[in-house]
N, C-alpha and C positions, 0 to 999 in steps of 0.2 A: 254748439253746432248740431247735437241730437234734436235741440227743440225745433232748430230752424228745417231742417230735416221734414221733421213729424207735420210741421207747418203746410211745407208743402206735398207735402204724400198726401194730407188733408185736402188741402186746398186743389189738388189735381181728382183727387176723387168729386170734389163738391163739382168742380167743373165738368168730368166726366158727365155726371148723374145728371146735372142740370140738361146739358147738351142733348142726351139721350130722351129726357123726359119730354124737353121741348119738340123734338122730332116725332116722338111718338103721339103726342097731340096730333100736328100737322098728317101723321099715319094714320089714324084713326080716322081723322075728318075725311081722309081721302078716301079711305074704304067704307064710312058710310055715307056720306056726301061729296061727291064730287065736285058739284055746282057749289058745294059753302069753299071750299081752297076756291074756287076761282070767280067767284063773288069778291075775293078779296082785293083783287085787279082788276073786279068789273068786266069778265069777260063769260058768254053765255056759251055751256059748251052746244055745240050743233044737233049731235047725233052720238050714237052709241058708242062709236069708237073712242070719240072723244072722253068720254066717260071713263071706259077701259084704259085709255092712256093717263088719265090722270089716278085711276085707278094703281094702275101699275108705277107708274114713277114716282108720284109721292105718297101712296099706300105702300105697294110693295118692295121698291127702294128705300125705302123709308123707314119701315120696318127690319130691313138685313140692315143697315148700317145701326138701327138701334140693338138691336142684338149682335151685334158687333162691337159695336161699345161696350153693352155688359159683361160680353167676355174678355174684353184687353180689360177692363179692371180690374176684376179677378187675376188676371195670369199677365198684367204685361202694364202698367199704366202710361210708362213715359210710352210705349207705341200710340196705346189711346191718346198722347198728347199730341204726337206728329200727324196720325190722323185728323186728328179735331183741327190742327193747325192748318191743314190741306181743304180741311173739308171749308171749315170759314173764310182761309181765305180766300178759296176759286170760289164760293158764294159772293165774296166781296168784289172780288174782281171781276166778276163777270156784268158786276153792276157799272163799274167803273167803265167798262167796256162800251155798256148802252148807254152812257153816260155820254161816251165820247162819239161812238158811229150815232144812235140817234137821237141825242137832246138831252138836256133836264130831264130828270127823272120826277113824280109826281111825290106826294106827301109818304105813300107807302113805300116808295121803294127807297127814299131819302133816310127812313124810319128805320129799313134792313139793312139798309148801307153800313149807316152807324153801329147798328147792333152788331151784325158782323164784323164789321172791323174790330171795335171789341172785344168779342169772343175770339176771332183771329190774334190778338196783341195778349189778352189772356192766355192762350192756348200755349203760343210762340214764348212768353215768357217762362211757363210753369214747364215746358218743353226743355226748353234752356239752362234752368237751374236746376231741374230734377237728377237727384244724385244717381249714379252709376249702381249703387249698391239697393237701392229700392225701385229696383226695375219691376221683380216680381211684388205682385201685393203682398 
């Protein structure tokens, strides 16, 4: 029972870390390129605000929710797990959403579809099993 334990304290940490790394990619490029996040969907931003908004939403939301992660690891993991499990899944569903009010979705968002859901079904499992007694790291 300890080793299966240790397994997933492990394996919610690896998840945590992962999740966070990957966000912080997407933070970065937002805060030094706006136009490369939305090159990604082919979309040109217009004018400066637009800029500042993508600056803000996935730079600097981006950024709080990655140092938000590195602190529920430290101090709290299965939180980081109901997090990550919210956070992928309203990614997911939100696809599933324009999926259904406006059409097929194109090769990229079919591509985050999957990944999220994934990371959502990861999240939700290690969520679920995570013992009572290794709440704190």
């Amino acid at each position: 029972m300890k080793s299966n334990n240790r397994f997933v304290n492990i394996s919610a940490a690896v998840l945590i870390v992962f999740s966070a790394f990957s966000l912080l990619m997407v933070s970065a490029m937002a805060f030094f390129s706006p136009q490369m996040v939305m090159d990604l969907v082919q979309v040109k931003l217009p004018n400066n605000d637009a800029y500042s908004s993508i600056r803000g939403v996935y730079g600097g939301v981006g950024l709080t929710i990655v140092i938000s992660l590195i602190y529920l690891l430290v101090k709290d993991k299965k939180i980081a797990l109901v997090f990550l499990t919210m956070l992928w899944g309203f990614y997911a569903l939100s696809r599933v959403i324009t999926l259904i009010h406006e059409g097929p979705l194109g090769d990229f968002g079919n591509k985050w579809l999957n990944i999220e859901s994934v990371l959502f079904a990861c999240s939700l499992g290690l969520m679920l099993v995570y013992p009572k007694r290794l709440n704190k790291a």
